[in-house]
ZAMARGU-4260 file (C-alpha; in steps of 0.2 Angstrom, whole numbers, plus 5000, padded with zeros to 4 digits):
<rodrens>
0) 5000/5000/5000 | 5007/5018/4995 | 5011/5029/5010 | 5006/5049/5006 | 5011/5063/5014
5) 5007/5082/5010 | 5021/5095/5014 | 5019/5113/5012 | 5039/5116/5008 | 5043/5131/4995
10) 5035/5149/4993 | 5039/5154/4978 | 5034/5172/4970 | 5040/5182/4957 | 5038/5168/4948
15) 5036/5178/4931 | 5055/5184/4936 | 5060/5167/4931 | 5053/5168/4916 | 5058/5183/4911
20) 5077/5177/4910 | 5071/5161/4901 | 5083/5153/4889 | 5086/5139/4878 | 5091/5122/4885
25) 5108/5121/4878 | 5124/5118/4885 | 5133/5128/4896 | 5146/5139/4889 | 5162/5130/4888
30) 5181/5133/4882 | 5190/5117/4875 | 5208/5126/4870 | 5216/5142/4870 | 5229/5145/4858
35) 5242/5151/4862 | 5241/5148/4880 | 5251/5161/4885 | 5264/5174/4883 | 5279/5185/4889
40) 5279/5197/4904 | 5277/5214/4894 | 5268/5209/4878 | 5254/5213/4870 | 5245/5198/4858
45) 5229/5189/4853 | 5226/5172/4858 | 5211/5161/4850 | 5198/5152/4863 | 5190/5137/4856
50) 5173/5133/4861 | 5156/5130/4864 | 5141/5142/4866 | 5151/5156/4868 | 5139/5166/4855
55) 5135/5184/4864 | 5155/5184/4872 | 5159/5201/4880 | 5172/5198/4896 | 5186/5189/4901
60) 5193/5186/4917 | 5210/5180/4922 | 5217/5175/4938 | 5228/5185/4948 | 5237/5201/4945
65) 5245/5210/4931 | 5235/5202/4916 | 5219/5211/4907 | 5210/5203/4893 | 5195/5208/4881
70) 5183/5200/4867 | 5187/5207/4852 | 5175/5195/4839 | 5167/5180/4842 | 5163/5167/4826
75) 5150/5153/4822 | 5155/5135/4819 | 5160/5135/4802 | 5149/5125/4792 | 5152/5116/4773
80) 5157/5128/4762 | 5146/5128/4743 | 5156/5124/4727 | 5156/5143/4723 | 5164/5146/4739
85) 5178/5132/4736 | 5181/5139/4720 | 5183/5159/4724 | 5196/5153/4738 | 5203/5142/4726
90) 5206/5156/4712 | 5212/5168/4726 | 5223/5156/4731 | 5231/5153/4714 | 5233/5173/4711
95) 5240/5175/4729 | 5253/5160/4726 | 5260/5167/4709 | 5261/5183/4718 | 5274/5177/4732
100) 5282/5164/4717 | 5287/5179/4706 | 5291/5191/4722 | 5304/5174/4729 | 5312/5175/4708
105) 5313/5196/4710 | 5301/5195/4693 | 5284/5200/4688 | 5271/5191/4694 | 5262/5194/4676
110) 5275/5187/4670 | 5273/5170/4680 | 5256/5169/4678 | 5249/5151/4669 | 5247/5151/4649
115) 5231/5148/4645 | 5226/5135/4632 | 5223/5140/4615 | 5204/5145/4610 | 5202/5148/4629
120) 5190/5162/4635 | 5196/5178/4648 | 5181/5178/4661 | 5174/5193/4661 | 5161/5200/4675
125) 5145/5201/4667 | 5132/5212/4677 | 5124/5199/4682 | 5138/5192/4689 | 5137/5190/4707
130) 5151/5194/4721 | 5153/5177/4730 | 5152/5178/4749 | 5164/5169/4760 | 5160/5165/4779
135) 5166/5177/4792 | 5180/5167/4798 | 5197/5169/4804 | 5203/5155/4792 | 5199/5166/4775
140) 5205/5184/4784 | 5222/5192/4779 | 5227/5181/4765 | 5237/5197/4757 | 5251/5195/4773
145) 5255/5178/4773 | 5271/5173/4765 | 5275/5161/4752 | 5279/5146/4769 | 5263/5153/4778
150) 5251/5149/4762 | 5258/5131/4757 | 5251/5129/4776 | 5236/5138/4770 | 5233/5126/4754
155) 5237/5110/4768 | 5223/5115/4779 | 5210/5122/4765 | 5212/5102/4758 | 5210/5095/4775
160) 5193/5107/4780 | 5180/5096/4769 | 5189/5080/4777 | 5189/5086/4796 | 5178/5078/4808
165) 5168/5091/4818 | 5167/5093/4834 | 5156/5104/4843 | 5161/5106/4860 | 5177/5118/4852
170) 5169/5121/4835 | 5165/5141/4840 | 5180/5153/4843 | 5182/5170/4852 | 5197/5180/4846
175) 5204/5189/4863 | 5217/5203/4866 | 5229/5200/4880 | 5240/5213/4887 | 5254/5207/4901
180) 5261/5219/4913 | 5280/5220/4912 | 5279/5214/4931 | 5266/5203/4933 | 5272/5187/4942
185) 5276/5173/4931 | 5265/5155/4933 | 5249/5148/4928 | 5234/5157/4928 | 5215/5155/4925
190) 5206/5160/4912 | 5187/5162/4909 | 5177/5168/4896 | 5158/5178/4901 | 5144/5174/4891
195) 5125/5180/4892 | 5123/5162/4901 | 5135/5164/4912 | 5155/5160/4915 | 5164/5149/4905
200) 5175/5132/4911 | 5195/5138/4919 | 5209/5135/4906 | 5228/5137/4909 | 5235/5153/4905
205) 5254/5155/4907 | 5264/5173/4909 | 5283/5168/4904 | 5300/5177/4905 | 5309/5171/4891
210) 5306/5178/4873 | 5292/5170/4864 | 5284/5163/4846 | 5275/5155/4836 | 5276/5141/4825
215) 5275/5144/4805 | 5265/5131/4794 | 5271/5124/4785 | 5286/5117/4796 | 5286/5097/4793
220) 5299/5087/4785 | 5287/5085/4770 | 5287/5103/4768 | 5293/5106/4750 | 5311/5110/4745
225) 5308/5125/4736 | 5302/5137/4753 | 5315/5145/4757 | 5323/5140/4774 | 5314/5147/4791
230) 5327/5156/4799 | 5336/5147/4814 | 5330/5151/4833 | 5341/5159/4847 | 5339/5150/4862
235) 5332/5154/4877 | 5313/5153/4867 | 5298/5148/4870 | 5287/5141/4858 | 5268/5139/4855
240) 5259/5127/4841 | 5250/5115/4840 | 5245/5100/4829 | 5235/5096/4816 | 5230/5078/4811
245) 5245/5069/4804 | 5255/5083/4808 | 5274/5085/4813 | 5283/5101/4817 | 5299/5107/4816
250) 5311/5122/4820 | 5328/5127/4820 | 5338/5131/4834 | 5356/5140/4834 | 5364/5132/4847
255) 5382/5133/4856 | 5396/5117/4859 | 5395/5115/4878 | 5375/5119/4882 | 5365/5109/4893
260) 5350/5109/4882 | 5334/5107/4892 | 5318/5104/4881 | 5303/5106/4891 | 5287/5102/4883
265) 5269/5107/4888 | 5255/5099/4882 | 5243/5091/4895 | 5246/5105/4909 | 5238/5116/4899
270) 5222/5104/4894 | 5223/5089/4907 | 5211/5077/4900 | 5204/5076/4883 | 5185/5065/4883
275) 5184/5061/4866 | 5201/5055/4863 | 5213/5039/4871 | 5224/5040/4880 | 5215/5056/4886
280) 5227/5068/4881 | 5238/5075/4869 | 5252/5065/4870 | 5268/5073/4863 | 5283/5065/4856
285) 5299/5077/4856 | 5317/5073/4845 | 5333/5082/4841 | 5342/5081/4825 | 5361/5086/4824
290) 5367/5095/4809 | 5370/5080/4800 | 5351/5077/4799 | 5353/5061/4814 | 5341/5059/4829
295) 5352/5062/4842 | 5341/5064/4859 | 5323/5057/4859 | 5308/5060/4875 | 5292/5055/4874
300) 5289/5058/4894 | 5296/5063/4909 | 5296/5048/4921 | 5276/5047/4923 | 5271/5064/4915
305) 5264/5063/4898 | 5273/5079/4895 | 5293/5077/4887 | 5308/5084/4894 | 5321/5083/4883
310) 5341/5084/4890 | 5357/5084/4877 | 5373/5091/4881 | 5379/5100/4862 | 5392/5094/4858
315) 5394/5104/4842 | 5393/5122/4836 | 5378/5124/4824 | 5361/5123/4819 | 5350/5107/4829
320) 5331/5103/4822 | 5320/5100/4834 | 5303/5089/4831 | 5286/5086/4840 | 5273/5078/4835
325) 5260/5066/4842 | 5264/5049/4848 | 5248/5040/4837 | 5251/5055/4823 | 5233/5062/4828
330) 5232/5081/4829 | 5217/5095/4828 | 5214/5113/4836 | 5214/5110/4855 | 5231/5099/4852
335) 5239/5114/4860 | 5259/5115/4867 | 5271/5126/4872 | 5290/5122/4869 | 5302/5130/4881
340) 5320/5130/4874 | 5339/5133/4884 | 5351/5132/4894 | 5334/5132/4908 | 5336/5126/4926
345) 5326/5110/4930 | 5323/5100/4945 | 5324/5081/4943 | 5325/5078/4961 | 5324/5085/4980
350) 5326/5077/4996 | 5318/5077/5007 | 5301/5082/4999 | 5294/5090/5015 | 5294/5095/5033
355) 5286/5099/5049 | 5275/5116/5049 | 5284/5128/5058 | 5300/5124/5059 | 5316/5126/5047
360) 5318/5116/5035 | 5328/5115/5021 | 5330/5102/5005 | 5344/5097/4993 | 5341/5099/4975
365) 5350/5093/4960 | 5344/5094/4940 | 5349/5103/4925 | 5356/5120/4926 | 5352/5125/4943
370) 5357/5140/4954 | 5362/5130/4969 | 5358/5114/4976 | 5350/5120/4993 | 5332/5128/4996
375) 5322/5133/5011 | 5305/5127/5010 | 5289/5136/5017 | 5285/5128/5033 | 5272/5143/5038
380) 5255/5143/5046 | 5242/5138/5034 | 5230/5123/5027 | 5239/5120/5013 | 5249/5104/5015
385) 5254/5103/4998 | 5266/5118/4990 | 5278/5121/4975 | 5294/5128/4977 | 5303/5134/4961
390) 5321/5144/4959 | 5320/5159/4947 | 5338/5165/4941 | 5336/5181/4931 | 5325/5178/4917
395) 5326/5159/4919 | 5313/5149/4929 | 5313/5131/4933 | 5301/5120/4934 | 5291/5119/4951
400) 5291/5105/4961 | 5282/5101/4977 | 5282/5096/4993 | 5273/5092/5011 | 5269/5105/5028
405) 5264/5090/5040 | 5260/5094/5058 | 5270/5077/5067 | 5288/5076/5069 | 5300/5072/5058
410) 5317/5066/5054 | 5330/5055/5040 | 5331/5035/5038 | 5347/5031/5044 | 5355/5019/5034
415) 5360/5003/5032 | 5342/4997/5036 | 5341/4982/5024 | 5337/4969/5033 | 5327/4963/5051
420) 5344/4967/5062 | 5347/4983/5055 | 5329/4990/5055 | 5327/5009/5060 | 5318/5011/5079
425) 5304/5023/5075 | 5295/5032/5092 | 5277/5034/5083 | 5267/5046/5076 | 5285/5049/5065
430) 5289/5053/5045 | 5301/5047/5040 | 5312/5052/5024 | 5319/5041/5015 | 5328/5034/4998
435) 5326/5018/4989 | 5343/5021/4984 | 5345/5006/4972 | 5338/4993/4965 | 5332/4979/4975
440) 5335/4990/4990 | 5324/4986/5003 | 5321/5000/5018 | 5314/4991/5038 | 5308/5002/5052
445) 5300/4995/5069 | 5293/5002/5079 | 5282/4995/5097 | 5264/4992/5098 | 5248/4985/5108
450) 5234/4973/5105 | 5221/4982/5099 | 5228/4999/5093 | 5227/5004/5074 | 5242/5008/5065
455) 5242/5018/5047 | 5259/5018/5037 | 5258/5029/5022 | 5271/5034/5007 | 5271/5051/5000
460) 5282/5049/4984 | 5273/5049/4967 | 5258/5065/4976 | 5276/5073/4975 | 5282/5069/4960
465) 5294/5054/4965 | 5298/5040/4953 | 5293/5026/4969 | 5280/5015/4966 | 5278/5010/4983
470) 5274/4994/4991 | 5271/4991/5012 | 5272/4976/5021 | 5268/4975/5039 | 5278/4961/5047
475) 5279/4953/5065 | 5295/4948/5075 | 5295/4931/5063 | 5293/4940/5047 | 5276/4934/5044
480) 5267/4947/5031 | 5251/4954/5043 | 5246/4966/5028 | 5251/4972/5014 | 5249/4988/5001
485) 5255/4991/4983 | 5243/5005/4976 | 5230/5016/4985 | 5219/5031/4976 | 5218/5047/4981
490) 5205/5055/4977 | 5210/5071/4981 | 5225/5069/4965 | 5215/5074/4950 | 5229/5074/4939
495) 5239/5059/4945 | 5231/5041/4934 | 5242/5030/4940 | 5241/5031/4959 | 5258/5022/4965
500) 5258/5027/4986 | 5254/5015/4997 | 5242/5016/5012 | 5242/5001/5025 | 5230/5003/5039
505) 5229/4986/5051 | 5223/4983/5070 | 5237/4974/5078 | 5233/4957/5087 | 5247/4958/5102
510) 5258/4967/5111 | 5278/4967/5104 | 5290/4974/5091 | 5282/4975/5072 | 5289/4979/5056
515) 5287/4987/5042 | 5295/4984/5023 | 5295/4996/5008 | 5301/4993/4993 | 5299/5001/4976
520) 5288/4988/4966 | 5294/4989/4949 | 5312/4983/4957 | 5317/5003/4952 | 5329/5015/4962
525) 5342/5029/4964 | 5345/5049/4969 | 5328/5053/4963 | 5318/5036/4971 | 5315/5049/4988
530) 5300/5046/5000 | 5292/5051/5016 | 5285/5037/5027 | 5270/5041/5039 | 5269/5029/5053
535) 5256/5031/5068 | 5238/5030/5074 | 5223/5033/5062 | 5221/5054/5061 | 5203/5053/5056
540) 5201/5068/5044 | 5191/5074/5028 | 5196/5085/5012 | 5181/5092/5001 | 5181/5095/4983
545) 5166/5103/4975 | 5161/5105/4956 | 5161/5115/4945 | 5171/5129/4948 | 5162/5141/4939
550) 5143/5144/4944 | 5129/5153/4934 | 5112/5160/4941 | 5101/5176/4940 | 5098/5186/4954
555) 5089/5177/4968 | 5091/5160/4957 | 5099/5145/4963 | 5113/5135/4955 | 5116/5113/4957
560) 5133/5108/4962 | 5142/5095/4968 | 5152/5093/4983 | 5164/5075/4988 | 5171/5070/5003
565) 5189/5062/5004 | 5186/5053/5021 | 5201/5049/5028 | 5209/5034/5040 | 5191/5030/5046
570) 5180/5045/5047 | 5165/5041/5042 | 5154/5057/5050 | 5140/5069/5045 | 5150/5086/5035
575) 5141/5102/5035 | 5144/5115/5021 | 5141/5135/5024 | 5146/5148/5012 | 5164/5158/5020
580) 5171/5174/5012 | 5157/5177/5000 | 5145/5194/4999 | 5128/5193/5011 | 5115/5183/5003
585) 5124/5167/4997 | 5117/5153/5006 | 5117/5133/5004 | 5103/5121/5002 | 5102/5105/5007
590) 5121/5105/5013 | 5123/5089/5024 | 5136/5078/5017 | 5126/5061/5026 | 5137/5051/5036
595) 5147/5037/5025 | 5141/5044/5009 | 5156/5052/4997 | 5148/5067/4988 | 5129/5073/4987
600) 5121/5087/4976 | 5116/5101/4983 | 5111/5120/4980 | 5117/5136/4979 | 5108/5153/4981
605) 5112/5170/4975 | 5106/5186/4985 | 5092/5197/4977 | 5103/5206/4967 | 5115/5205/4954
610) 5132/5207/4953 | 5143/5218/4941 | 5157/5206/4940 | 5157/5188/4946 | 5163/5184/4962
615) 5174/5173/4971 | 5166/5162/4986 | 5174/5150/4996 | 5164/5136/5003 | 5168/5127/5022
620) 5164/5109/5026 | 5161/5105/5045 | 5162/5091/5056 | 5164/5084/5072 | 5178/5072/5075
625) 5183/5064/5093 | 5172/5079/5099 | 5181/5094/5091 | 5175/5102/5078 | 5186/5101/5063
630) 5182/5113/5045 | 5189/5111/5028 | 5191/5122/5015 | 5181/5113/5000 | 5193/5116/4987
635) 5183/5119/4971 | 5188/5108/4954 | 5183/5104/4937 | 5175/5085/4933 | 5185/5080/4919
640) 5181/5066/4910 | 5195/5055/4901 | 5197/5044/4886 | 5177/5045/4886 | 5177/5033/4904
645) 5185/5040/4919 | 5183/5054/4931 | 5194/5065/4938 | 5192/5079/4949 | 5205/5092/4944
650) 5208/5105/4953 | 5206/5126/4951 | 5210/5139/4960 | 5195/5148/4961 | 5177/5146/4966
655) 5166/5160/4954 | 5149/5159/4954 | 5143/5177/4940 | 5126/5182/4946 | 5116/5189/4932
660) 5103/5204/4931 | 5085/5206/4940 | 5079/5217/4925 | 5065/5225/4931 | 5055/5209/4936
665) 5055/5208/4954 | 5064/5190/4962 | 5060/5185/4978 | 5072/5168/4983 | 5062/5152/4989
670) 5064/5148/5007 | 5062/5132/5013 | 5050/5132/5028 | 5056/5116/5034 | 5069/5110/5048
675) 5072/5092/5043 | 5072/5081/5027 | 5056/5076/5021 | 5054/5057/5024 | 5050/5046/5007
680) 5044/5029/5012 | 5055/5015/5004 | 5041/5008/4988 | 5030/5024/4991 | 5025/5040/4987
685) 5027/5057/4995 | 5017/5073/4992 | 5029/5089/4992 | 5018/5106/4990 | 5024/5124/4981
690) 5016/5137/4985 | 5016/5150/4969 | 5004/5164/4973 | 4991/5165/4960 | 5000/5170/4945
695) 4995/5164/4925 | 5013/5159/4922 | 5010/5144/4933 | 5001/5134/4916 | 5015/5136/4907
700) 5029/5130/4919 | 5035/5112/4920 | 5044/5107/4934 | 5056/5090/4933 | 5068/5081/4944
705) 5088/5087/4940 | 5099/5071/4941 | 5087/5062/4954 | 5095/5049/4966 | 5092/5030/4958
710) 5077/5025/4962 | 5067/5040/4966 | 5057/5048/4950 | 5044/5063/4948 | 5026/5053/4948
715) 5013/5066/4946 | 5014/5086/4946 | 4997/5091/4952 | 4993/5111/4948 | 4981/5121/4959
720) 4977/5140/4959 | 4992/5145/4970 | 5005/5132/4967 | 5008/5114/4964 | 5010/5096/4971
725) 5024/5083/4967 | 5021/5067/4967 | 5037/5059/4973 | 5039/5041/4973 | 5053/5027/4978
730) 5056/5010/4967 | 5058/4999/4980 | 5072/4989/4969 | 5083/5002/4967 | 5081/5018/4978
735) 5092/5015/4997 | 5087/5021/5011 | 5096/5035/5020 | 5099/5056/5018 | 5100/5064/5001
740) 5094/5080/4991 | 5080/5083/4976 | 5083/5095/4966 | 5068/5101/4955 | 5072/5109/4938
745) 5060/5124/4931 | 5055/5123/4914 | 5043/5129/4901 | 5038/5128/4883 | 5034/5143/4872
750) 5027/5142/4854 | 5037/5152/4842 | 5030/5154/4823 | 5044/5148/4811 | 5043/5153/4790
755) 5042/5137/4782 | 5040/5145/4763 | 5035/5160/4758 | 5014/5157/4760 | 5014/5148/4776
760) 5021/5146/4793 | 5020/5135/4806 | 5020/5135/4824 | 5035/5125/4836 | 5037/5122/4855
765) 5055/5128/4859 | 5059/5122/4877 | 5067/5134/4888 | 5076/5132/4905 | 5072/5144/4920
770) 5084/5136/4933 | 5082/5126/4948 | 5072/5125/4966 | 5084/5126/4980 | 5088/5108/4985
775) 5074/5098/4995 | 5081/5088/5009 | 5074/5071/5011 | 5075/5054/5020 | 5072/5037/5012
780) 5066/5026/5026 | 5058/5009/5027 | 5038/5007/5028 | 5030/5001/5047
</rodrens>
């Protein structure tokens, strides 16, 4: 029998507000590449911002200081172009080709110009004749300055346009301008595009010191032998490009006998993960030829970054060619990589790769080009566990590498301890750091426990950026294995795919001496195989991550997002969110992460008012652990998607959420009148009333559940004079019982006329999306 229950939940007026910002259900706005991704201190350039549903672009917005940026055109897909069309590009083509052919000779270009056959006609333009129009579109603008080199390139990709698979998620582009201040502080930035719907997705954005370019197409070895030769580089340069399909680039380089030549590609850090494409990223493959024309240094990674660092010592005077390509010869627009050539100071290793908070601490460094082989790390107050340090020597920057703030104490493996007898006495909680320092070498600590107690052993290596792959082994006195790890995901690690720390938790079965093994499991080590060993009790503990990072919503609306819990050794507790360090008015909805549950959906609600400029929040997680009250900073992320299968949650570095304009139609936010979930009997229904106000948009409104919880579905939406019901009911065989949130989504259909020949017309239902409800707490629970 079906359980019903009436609720009077929402009051929501104004109603003709959300229809007044109606739009179109289509995807959010969204930027797949930008090109190039960045650019000197100092310099003034446009860069190209792939997309989708960036029509109506009028701001951007990049992190931090010293940058500005603004649209200056925004263009369409470009769609098939008509034989008319092929042919004008083709006869401009020709005439443009000639033109540069006879200006290479020093002759006429008349004078090069193609006989024609005997009998053949002159075309003349009859009156009739009509101009044929090409699309507005970057690709057919400013033929007249490209040289001879840059329009062969020009001919390649006009042949490969009819043969190009589209893809709409970065088929629109926006042209922007970027200006750098001469002293804006070099690094990643974000940047983010403003729509009328809102703020796009964060891409990377880099501010560099050394001199920059671009490649030239055409630049491959099949380039033909009559183009004159691109002139050779100087090094230090950093170049941007990117690759087409089948694809392969090359540039010169004058380089000196006696350089340490470090080759530094990026490719992934600027797009992380690709969806539609395996392995899931542009993977770039990077060679150097010697003058002789002889591959003499080759990269195709570093260690277990997709991106390539290339080392070579020059032993000659002269001109090097250097190649990148794709490893599976694949290529289009968002393909994107900066190349950043010299004599360039790179880290390979530091040890050790942390230290306690507060105190001094200091790490040897070794690498390529370096300044010194010390550094002082950071060991200040703050949540950050993870930071980067990098050494900057005069317009030279080396790459950053990071390393851990931890609160316990800390100190060295003491050597030799290979073996049972030799094994390193550790008084717990302790980190330790160490160094598989060969292969094969096997590193013992032991250290005193009781029956009962829990003890947690974890390796930080590959979170900071060690080759270890780390394997645990918990032993007793007679070197019987108690427990055992090889691998352990961390979920906080958005970028990592191969998650190589160990994490060995175990409850020890007696009092006595106990042991612990690690090893590197690929039978790997050396300098560079570091690692810092956390031994002691469970610290139960939670980080948050919460998606996406960039939020959209009118004035008074509400916005969906999600929010996950990293729990951590054991903590398995209720986590409150509340908005921090945001403007009045910001509040959550149905913000209880439910105890054991890894991430939820819940609301977001913008004040009564819209903002100029979006604005940057920062959202809190609560929680009550051993009786203290413990908050995290939920660090806000973008869900990736990779090789069109996994997830990742990577992170950014700010939470901005663009509030849109009221207009003159008055909002007024729904509050929720209601202390507690509303309880939904397991294989039942319940009945959830909105309260409207008599208004005649009400008929026209269609309200559905936004990514409901399994099991749960939207049964019957009952209308009445001054609202409506919902009808909410549970499949017995699929929804689970416990604490979670609806979400209702607000929609409507309007009829528009559309001209279908010149007599008639006919009339469509276009659908339009007028946002959410704030998020409706509920409980699923079993039937009496």
């Amino acid at each position: 029998m079906t359980t019903s229950k009436a609720v009077v939940l929402l009051a929501l007026t104004g109603l003709c507000g959300f229809v007044a910002h109606a739009q179109s259900s289509r995807p959010e706005p969204h930027i797949g590449y930008l090109y190039p991704a960045g650019g000197q201190q100092g310099a003034v350039f446009q860069i190209t911002a792939g997309g989708q549903s960036l029509r109506g672009a009028s701001r951007v917005y990049v992190s931090g200081e010293g940058v500005r940026a603004r649209v200056l055109h925004h263009y369409p897909a470009l769609r098939n172009l008509d034989r008319e069309q092929r042919q004008e590009l083709q006869r401009r083509f020709r005439e443009l080709r000639q033109k540069r052919l006879a200006e290479a000779a020093g002759g006429d270009p008349a004078a090069l110009a193609p006989r024609r056959a005997r009998g053949a006609q002159t075309p003349t333009n009859q009156p009739t004749d009509k101009p044929v129009e090409l699309p507005d579109y970057p690709l057919f603008q400013n033929w007249e300055k490209l040289s001879l080199r840059e329009l062969e390139g020009l001919s390649r990709e006009l042949l490969n346009l009819r043969k190009r698979q589209p893809n709409a998620q970065i088929s629109e582009i926006v042209e922007i301008e970027i200006s750098i201040n001469a002293g804006a502080p070099p690094g990643d930035r974000e940047l983010r595009v403003e729509t009328p719907a809102g703020l796009t997705n964060p891409l990377c954005f880099q501010v560099g010191l050394l001199p920059e370019t671009r490649e030239i197409e055409i630049n491959d070895p099949s380039a033909s032998s009559n183009l004159p030769k691109a002139p050779a580089l100087d090094v230090p340069i950093l170049i941007n490009g990117r690759i087409k399909s089948g694809d392969v680039d090359r540039c010169r380089l004058k380089v000196h006998r006696g350089q340490n030549l470090v080759v530094n590609v990026q490719a992934r850090r600027l797009i992380p993960y690709l969806a539609d494409a395996v392995p899931g990223w542009f993977q770039p493959i990077v060679a150097l030829y010697g003058a002789a024309g002889k591959e003499v240094s080759f990269a195709d990674d570093y260690r277990f970054n997709p991106d390539p660092v290339l080392f070579y010592r020059i032993p000659d005077e002269g001109e090097y060619e250097l190649e990148i390509r794709d490893s599976l010869y694949r290529g289009r627009d968002d393909f994107v990589y900066r190349i950043a050539i010299g004599e360039l100071p790179f880290i390979t290793h530091m040890f050790p790769l942390g230290g306690r908070r507060g105190t001094s601490a200091h790490s040897s460094i070794a690498g390529w080009n370096l300044p010194g082989d010390r550094v002082s790390l950071n060991t200040s107050g703050g949540d950050d566990r993870l930071r980067e340090i990098e050494l900057r020597d005069g317009h030279r920057l080396s790459n950053s590498v990071p390393y851990a703030v931890d609160t316990e104490p800390d100190g060295l493996e003491a050597e030799p301890n290979e073996a049972f007898a030799q094994a390193q006495r550790l008084s717990l909680p302790m980190i330790v750091n160490a160094r598989v320092a060969r292969a094969g070498d096997i590193d013992y600590f032991k250290i005193k426990g009781r029956a009962g107690e829990e003890l947690v052993a974890e390796v930080w290596a590959r979170r900071l950026n060690s080759p270890v792959d780390s394997l645990v082994r918990l032993l007793d006195t007679s070197g019987k294995v108690l427990g055992w790890n090889d691998d352990h995901e961390d979920k906080e690690m958005g970028l990592l795919t191969h998650h190589a720390d160990s994490y060995l938790r175990a409850r020890l079965l007696a009092d006595g001496d106990y042991y612990l093994q690690v090893t590197d499991s690929q039978n790997q080590g050396g300098e560079a195989y570091v690692y810092r060993l956390h031994v002691g009790p469970p610290q139960p503990d939670f980080a948050l991550r919460v998606s996406p990072s960039s939020l959209n919503t009118f004035a008074g609306g509400s916005v969906p997002l999600a929010v996950h819990a990293v729990r951590k050794d054991g903590f398995e507790g209720d986590i409150e969110l509340v908005v921090k360090d945001a403007p009045a008015g910001f509040r959550i909805s149905g913000g209880r992460i439910p105890a054991g549950r890894d991430s939820i959906r819940m609301t977001l609600t913008a004040p009564a008012h819209p903002f100029p400029e979006p604005v940057s929040i920062q959202l809190e997680g609560r929680a009550r652990i051993a009786g203290q009250l413990v908050a995290r900073r939920a660090i806000p992320c973008e869900d990736m998607m990779q090789a069109f299968l996994y997830q990742h949650l990577v992170p950014a570095r700010e939470l901005l959420v663009a509030v849109r304009g009221a207009g003159n139609r008055r909002r007024v936010v729904p509050p929720i009148a209601i202390d507690g979930p509303i309880q939904v009997p397991l294989g039942g229904t319940t009945q959830v009333r909105i309260n409207t106000g008599r208004t005649p948009a009400l008929d026209s409104i269609q309200l559905e559940l936004h990514n409901a919880p399994a099991g749960l579905s939207l049964q019957e939406v009952k209308r009445r004079s001054d609202g409506v019901d919902l009808v909410i009911k549970t499949d017995a065989s699929l929804a689970k019982t416990g604490v979670d949130n609806l979400i209702v989504g607000v929609y409507m259909e309007r009829a528009e006329s559309q001209q279908s020949d010149a007599k008639t017309s006919r009339r469509q239902n276009r659908r339009l999306a007028l946002g959410v409800l704030p998020a409706i707490p509920i409980e699923i629970v079993t039937r009496d």
